[in-house]
Each structure stands twice: as structure tokens, then as C-alpha cells.
KEBAMI-957761 format. One record per residue (C-alpha): residue number from 1; x, y, z; residue in one letter. Coordinates in Angstrom, 3 decimals. Last residue first. Layout:
BEGIN
<atom NUM,<X,Y,Z>,"a">
...
//
This chain:
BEGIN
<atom 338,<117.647,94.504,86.244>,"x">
<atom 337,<117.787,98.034,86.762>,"x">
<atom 336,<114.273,99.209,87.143>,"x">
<atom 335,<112.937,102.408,84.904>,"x">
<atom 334,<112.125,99.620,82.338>,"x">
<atom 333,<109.433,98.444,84.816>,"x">
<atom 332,<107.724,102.311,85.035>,"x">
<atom 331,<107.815,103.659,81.763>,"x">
<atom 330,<106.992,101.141,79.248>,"x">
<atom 329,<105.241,98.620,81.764>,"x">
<atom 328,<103.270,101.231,83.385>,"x">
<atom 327,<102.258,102.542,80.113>,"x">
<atom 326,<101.235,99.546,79.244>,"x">
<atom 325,<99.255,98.817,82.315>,"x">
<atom 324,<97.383,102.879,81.845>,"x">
<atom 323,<96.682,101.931,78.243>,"x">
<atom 322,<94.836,98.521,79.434>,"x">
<atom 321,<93.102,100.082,81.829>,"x">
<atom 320,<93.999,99.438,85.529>,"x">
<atom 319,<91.489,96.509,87.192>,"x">
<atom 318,<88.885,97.343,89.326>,"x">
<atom 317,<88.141,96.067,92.784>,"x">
<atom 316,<85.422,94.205,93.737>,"x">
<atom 315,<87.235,90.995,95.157>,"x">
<atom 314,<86.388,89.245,91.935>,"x">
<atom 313,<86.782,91.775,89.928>,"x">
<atom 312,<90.617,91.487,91.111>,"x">
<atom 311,<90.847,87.634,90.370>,"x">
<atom 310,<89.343,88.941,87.142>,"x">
<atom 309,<91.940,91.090,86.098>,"x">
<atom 308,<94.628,89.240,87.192>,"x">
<atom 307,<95.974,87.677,84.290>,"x">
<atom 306,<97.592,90.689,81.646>,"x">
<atom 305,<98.140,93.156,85.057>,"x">
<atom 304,<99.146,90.183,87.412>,"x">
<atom 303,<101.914,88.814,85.538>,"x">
<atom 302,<103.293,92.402,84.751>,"x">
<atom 301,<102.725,92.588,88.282>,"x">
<atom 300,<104.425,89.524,89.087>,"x">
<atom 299,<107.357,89.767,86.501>,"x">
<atom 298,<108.274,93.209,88.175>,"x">
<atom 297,<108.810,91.788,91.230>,"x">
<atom 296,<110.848,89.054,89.696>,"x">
<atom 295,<113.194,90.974,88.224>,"x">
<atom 294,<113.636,92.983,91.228>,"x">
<atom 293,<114.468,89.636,92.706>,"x">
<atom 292,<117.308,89.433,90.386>,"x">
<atom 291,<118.706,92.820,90.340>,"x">
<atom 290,<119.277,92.233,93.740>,"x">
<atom 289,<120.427,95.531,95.715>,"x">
<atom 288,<118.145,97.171,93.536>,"x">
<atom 287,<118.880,100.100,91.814>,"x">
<atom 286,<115.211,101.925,90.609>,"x">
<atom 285,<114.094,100.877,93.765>,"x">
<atom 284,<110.772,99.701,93.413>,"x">
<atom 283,<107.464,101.493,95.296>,"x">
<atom 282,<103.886,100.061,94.608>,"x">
<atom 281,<100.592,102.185,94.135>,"x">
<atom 280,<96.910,102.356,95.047>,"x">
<atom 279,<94.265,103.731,93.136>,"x">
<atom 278,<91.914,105.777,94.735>,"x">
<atom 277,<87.673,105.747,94.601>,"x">
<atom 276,<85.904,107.965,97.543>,"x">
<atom 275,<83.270,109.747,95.780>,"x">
<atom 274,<81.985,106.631,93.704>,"x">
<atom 273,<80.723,107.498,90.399>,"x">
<atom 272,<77.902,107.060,88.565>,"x">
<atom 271,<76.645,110.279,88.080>,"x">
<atom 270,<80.091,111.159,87.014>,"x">
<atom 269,<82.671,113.793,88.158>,"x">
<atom 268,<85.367,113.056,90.184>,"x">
<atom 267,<85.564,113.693,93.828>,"x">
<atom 266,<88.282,111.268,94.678>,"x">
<atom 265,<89.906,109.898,91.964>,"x">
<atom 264,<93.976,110.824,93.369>,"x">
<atom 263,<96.591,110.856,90.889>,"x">
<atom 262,<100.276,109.461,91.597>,"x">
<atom 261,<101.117,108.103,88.111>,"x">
<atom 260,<104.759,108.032,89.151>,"x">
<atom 259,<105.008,111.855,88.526>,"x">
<atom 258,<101.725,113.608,88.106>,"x">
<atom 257,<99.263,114.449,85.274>,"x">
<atom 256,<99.816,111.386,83.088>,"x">
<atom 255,<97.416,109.343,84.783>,"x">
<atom 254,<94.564,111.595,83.313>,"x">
<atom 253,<91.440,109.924,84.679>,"x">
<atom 252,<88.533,110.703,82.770>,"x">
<atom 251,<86.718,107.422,83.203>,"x">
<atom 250,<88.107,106.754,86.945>,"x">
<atom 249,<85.118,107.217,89.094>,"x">
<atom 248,<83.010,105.401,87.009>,"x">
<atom 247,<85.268,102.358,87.752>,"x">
<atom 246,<84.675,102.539,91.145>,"x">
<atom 245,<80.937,102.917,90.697>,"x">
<atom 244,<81.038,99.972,88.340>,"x">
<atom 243,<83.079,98.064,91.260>,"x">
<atom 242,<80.583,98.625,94.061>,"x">
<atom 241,<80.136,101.400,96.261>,"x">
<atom 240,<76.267,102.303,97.003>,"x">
<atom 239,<75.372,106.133,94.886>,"x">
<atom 238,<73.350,108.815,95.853>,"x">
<atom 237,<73.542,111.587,93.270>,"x">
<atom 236,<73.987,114.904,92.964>,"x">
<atom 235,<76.863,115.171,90.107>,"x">
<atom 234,<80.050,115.114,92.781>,"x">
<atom 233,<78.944,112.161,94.712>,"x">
<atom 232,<75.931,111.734,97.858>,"x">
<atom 231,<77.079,108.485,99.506>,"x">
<atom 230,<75.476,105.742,100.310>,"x">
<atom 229,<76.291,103.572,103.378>,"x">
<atom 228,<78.030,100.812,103.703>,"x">
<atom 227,<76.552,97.527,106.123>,"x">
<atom 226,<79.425,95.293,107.306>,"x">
<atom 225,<79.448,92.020,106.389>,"x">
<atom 224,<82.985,91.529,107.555>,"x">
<atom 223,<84.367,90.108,104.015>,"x">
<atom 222,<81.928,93.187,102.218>,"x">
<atom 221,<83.405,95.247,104.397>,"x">
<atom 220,<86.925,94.137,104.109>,"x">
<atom 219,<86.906,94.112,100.509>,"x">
<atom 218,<85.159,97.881,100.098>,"x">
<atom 217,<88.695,99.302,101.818>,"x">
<atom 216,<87.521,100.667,105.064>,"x">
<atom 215,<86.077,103.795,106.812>,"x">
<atom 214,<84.282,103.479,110.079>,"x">
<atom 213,<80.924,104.732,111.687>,"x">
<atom 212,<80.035,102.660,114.978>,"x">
<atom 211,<76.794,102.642,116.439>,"x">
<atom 210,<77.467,98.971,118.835>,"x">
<atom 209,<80.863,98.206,118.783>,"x">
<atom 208,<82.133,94.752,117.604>,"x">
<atom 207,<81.989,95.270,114.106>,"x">
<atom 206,<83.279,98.523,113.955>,"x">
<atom 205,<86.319,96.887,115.588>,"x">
<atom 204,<86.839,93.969,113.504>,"x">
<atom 203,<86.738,96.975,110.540>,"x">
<atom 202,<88.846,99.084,111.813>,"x">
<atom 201,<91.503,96.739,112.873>,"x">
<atom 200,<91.276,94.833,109.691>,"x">
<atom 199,<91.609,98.116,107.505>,"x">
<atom 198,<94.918,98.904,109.605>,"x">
<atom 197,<95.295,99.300,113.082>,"x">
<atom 196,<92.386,100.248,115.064>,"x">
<atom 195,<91.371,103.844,116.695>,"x">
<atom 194,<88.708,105.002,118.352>,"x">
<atom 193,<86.005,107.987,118.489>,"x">
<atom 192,<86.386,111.804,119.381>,"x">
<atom 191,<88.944,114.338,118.476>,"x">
<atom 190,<91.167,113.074,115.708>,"x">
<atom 189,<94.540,114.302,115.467>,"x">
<atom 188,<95.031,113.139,112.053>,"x">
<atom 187,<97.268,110.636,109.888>,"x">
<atom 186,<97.909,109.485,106.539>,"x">
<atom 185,<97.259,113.415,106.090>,"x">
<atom 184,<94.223,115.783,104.577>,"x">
<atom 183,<93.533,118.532,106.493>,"x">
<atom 182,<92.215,118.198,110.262>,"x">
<atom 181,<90.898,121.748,111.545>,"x">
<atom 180,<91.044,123.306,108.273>,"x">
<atom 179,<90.166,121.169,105.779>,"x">
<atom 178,<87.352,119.457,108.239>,"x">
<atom 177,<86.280,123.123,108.347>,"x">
<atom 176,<86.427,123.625,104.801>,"x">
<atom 175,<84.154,120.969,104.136>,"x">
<atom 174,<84.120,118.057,101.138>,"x">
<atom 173,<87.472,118.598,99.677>,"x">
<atom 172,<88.991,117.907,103.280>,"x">
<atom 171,<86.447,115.007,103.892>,"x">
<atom 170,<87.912,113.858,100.522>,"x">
<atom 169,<91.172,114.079,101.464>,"x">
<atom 168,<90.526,112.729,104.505>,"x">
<atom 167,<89.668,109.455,103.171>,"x">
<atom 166,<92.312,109.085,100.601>,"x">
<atom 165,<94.842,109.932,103.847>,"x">
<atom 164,<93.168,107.735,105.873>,"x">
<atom 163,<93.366,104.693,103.514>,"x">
<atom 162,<96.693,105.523,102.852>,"x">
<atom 161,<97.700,104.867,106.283>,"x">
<atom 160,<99.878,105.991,109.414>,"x">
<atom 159,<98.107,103.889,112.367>,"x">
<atom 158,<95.643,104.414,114.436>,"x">
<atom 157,<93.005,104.168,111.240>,"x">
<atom 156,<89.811,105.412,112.379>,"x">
<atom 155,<86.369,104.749,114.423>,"x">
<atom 154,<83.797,107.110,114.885>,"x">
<atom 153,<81.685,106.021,117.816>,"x">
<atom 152,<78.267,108.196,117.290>,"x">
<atom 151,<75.852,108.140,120.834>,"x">
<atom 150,<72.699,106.483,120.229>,"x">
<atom 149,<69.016,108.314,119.578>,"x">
<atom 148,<68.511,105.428,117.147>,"x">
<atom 147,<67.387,106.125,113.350>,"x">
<atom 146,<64.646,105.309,112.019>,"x">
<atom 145,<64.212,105.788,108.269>,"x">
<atom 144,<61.227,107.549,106.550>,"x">
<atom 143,<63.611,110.874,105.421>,"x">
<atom 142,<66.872,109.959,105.710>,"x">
<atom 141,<68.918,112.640,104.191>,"x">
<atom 140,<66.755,114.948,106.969>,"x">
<atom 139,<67.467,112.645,109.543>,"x">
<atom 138,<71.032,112.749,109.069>,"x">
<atom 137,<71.273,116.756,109.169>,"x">
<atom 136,<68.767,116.319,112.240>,"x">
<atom 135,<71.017,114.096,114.290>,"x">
<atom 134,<69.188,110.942,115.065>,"x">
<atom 133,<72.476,109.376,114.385>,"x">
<atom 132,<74.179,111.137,117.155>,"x">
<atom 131,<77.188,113.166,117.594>,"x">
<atom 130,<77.474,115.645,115.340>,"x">
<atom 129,<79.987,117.972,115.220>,"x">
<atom 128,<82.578,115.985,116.589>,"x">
<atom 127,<84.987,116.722,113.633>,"x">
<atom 126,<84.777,112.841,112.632>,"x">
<atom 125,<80.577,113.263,112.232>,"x">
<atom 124,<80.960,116.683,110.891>,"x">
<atom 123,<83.302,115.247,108.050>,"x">
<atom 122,<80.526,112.228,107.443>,"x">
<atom 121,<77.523,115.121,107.482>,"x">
<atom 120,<79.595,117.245,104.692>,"x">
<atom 119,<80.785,114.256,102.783>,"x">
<atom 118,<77.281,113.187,102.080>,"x">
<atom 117,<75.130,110.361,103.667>,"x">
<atom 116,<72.361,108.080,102.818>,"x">
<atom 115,<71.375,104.649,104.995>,"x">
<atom 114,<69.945,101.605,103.481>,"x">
<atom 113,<73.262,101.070,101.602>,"x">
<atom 112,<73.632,97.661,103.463>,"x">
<atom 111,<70.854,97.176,105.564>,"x">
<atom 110,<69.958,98.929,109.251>,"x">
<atom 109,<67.916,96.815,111.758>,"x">
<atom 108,<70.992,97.654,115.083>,"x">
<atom 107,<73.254,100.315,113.252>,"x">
<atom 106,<77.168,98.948,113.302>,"x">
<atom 105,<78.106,101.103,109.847>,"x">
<atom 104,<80.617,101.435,107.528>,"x">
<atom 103,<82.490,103.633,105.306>,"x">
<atom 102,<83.754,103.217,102.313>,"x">
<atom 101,<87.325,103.401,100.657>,"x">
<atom 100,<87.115,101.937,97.102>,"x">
<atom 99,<89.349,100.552,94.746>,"x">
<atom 98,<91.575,100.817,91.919>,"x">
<atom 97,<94.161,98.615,90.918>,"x">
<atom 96,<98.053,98.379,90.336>,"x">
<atom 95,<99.657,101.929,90.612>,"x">
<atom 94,<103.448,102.317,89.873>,"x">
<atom 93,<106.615,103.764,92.156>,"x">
<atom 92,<109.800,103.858,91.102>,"x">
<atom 91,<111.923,105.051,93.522>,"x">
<atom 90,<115.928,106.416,94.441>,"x">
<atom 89,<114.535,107.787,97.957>,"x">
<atom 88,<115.319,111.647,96.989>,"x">
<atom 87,<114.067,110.975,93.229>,"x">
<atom 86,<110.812,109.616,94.537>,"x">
<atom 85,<110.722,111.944,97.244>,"x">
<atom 84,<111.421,114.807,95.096>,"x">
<atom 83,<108.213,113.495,92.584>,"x">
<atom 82,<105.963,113.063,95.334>,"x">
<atom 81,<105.060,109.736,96.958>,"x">
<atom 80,<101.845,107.929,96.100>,"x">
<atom 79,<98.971,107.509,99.140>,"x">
<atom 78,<97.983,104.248,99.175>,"x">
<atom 77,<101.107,102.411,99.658>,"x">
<atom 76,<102.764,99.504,98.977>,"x">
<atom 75,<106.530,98.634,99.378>,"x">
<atom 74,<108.678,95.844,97.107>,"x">
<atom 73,<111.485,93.955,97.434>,"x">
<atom 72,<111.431,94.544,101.174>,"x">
<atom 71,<114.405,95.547,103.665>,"x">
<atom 70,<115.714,98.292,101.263>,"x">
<atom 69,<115.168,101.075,103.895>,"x">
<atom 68,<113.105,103.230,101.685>,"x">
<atom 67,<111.076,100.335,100.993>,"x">
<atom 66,<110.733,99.457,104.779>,"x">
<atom 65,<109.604,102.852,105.638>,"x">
<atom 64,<107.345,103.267,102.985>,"x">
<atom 63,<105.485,100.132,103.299>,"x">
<atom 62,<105.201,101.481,107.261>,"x">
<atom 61,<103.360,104.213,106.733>,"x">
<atom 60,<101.062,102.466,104.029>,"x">
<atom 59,<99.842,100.131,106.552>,"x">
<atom 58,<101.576,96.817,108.154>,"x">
<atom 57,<99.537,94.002,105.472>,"x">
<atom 56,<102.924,91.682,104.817>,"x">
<atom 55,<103.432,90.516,101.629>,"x">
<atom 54,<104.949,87.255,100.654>,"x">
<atom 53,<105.308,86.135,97.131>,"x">
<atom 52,<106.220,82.950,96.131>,"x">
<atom 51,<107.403,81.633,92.844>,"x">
<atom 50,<106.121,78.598,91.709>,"x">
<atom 49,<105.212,80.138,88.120>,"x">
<atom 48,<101.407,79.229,88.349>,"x">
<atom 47,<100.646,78.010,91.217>,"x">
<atom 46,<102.516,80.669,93.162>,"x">
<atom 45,<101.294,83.460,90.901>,"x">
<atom 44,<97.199,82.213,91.420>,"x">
<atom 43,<98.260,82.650,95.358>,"x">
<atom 42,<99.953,85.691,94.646>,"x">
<atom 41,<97.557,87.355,92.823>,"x">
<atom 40,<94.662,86.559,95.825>,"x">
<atom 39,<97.051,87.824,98.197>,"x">
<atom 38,<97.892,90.920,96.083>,"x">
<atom 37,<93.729,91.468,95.834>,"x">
<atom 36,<93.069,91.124,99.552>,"x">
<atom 35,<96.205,92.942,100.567>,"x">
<atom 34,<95.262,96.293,98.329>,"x">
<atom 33,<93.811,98.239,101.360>,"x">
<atom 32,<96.436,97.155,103.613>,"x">
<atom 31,<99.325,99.327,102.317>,"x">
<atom 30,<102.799,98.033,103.295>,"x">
<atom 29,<104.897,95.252,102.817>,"x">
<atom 28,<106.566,93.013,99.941>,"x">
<atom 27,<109.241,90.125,99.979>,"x">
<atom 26,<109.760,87.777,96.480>,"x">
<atom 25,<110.424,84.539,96.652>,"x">
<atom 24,<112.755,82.066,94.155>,"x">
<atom 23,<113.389,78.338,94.150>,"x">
<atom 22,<110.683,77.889,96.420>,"x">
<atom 21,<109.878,76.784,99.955>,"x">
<atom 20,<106.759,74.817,100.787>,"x">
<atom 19,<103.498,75.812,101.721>,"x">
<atom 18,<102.871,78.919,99.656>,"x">
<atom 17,<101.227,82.525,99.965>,"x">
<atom 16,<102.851,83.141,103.221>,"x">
<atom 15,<100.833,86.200,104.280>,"x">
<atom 14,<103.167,87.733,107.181>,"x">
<atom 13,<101.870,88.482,110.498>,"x">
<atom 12,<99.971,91.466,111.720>,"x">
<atom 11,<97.596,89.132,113.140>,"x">
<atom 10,<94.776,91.086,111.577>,"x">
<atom 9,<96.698,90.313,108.437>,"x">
<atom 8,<96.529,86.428,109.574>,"x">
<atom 7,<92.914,86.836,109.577>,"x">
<atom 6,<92.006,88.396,106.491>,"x">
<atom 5,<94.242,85.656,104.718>,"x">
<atom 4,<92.203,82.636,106.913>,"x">
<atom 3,<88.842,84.475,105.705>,"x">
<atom 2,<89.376,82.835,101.735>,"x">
<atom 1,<88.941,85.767,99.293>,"x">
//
């Protein structure tokens, strides 16, 4: 992924994905944890068909909000809509790839994936519970690692987002307090720490404060050079995020289980697998104002789903399997009145 797409989402401007204009464009916004990949499609679409796609990386929150109100061609969101929303908002909504929310560090001498955690400590950590990183509960999952006796700055989405809401869902599954005193949301009243908008927010601002914890999508870490921790998964083990871990994650997904393929990964068994892994999902009217630039929505992921696979391996995430992008184009594109 070239930087200058990273940067104009931290911009909060639109991604224009070609230099001239085309016969045809297509209009998308929402969910910043797939922008890296969708960019990377659309540039490789644009070339290829010389249609341009535009997608604007404003959060999950507001993907909705502009699908809903028909000012997009497509939203994008990282935490899928209910079945009596979907019918209530007249949506089809489809994942696209799986990835990886992670969270990163700002530890003076400390190496990606040098440092362990488990969902326990990292809820604790956003609760307010502990507030240092020479915390006994880290030291003790650290055992021969220094640690500085530095204040914890949590930092978190300020703005309504998937990410958050596949993060505190599995801070939620993780402790019962964190359950109970935050819950699982796109948003949360959180107690300590500090906000920044979107996964570029969070992660320019982890970056630029000394002992900072933050959770991003794994593309903006690794694009940052932010160091991720481990995590302790499901089976016992300490895992690093990385694609095969994502991809663990989702062996024995059953993506028939809820309307609009709206699943969630975290948690899953595997001793492999990554305990934070999500798909994330994109909302079509199923009546389009313009049946013709619904068309060509669901040309570029149908495009992107039999070409894309390595321009999203690429960027670390994972690709949908084959069954799961056939089913999407059986149920899902022919749901679309074109």
C-alpha cells in the first residue's frame, strides 16, 4: 500500500483512485479497517476496466448513515446489520475479506510481538484497572522483559466504528466486568485514555504518545510500524497477528448462521488462531436509485473476489473462500435490482 492513500484517509478526504474522469464511477464510504485493501482493488479496477471507484474512509457509523440515506453506491461497515435492519433499511449487505484488529504499542526498546497479553489484562487496561505496564498481571505474562514504571495511555476509536465494536466484543467475551461496565458497542464510554478518529487517528496517535496501547486494523500497524503484541487465543496459546492466524481464525466459520453473512470470528477455536479476526461487510440497496451504478458495484466485488486475492494477501488480509464468494454472488448480487 502506497503511504499517500493512508494519508489522504487521515485527511478525511476522499480516495480518488484515478486521475482523470471516467465514463462510469462508483461512490462508497464507511468502515476504515477495509480502506487499505478497497483502495488497493480499486486502483488495479481502474486500470483494468477504467471505471473509478471512490471510497471515502469516515468509520463504520457513518457508512451506515450515508447508505441508508442513498448518498453512496455503496456503505462499509465492520459491524453487519441485523436481519430487521436490513429489511427495515431495504439492504443487502455482503462480507469481502477478513482481517485483523490488533493492538499496538509505543514502549521505548520493545519489538513487534515481544510483549504477551490476554484479553483479561487488555480489558483491565481500557477499564482503568491497571494502569501501568509494570503492572504485576503484565509482568507475570512477561517473565524476563522490562517493562517501564510509565503511566498506560489507552487510546480508542472517537468515533462510531466497527473496529471498536469487534474489539469490544472480544474484551466483552474476555471479562465479565468489561461486559458489564462497557459491553460490546461501535462505541463506549471509556474512562481513561484518548480518542482518534478512525484506524488512522488511532494509530498516528499511538505513534506519537509515549506508552500508548491502541487497537487497529493489522494494515495500519504494520504501515505505521507499530509494534503488536501477542495475544493469548481460545486454545492457550500466544499467537502474533498475521494472515495465517487470520485465516485460522475462520476454518470453521459457518457463514450461513446469520442473515447477510453477519458472523463475528472472534474467539474461535484453533491453536493458530487470531483472537480478534472479523470480516467486514458492504451494504447495497436492494432498489437502487440507479440500477446502473449498482451494476457496477457489484461488478467490482465480483471483480475483486475472482482477482483480488492477492492484492489482499498482500496487505495481510485474507481473502473469502471460494464457497463463501459464490455464495455471495448467488445470494447476495442477485438480491440487487439491476
Amino acid at each position: 500500500m502506497k503511504p499517500r492513500f493512508f494519508a489522504a484517509a487521515a485527511l478525511g478526504a476522499a480516495v480518488m483512485l484515478s486521475g482523470a474522469a471516467s465514463a462510469q464511477e462508483i461512490t462508497g464510504a464507511g468502515a476504515s479497517f477495509p480502506f487499505p485493501v478497497y483502495a488497493k482493488w480499486a486502483e488495479a479496477y481502474k486500470a483494468a476496466t477504467g471505471v473509478t471507484v471512490n471510497y471515502q474512509s469516515i468509520g463504520s457509523g457513518g457508512g451506515i448513515r450515508q447508505i441508508k440515506a442513498r448518498t453512496v453506491d455503496f456503505g462499509a461497515t465492520d459491524a453487519p446489520l441485523k436481519a430487521d435492519e436490513l429489511d427495515k433499511s431495504g439492504l443487502v449487505q455482503f462480507p469481502t475479506v477478513l482481517g485483523g484488529v490488533v493492538p499496538v504499542v509505543n514502549i521505548q526498546g520493545i519489538e513487534p510481538g515481544q510483549i504477551k497479553l490476554t484479553g483479561e489484562v487488555l480489558a483491565d487496561i481500557y477499564r482503568g484497572r491497571i494502569k501501568k505496564w509494570s503492572d504485576p498481571k503484565i509482568a507475570e505474562l512477561n517473565g524476563g522483559l522490562t517493562l517501564p514504571d510509565a503511566n498506560i495511555t489507552p487510546v480508542y476509536r472517537s468515533d462510531a466504528s466497527g473496529t471498536t465494536s469487534i474489539f469490544t466484543t472480544y474484551l466483552s467475551e474476555a471479562s465479565a466486568q468489561f461486559k458489564s461496565e462497557l459491553g460490546a458497542n461501535t462505541t463506549a464510554d471509556w474512562p481513561v485514555g484518548q480518542g482518534g478518529k478512525g484506524n488512522e487517528g488511532v494509530a498516528a496517535t499511538v505513534k506519537q504518545v509515549p506508552n500508548a496501547i491502541g487497537y487497529v486494523e493489522y494494515a495500519y500497524a504494520k504501515q505505521n510500524k507499530l509494534p503488536v503484541t501477542q495475544l493469548r487465543n481460545k486454545d492457550g496459546q500466544f499467537v502474533v497477528p498475521d494472515a495465517e492466524a487470520f485465516a485460522a481464525a475462520a476454518t470453521n466459520a459457518d457463514w450461513s448462521a446469520q442473515p447477510g453473512f453477519g458472523i463475528s470470528l472472534t474467539s474461535q477455536a484453533g491453536a493458530k488462531a487470531w483472537p480478534i479476526t472479523a470480516p467486514t461487510f458492504v451494504l447495497i440497496p436492494k432498489e437502487p436509485k440507479d440500477a446502473k451504478r449498482a451494476a457496477e458495484v457489484v461488478k467490482f466485488f465480483d471483480w475483486a473476489f475472482k482477482n483480488g486475492g492477492k492484492l489482499a494477501a498482500d496487505l495481510d488480509y485474507v481473502a473469502l473462500p471460494e464457497k463463501v464468494a459464490s455464495e455471495v454472488g448467488a445470494k447476495a448480487f442477485t438480491s440487487v435490482k439491476m
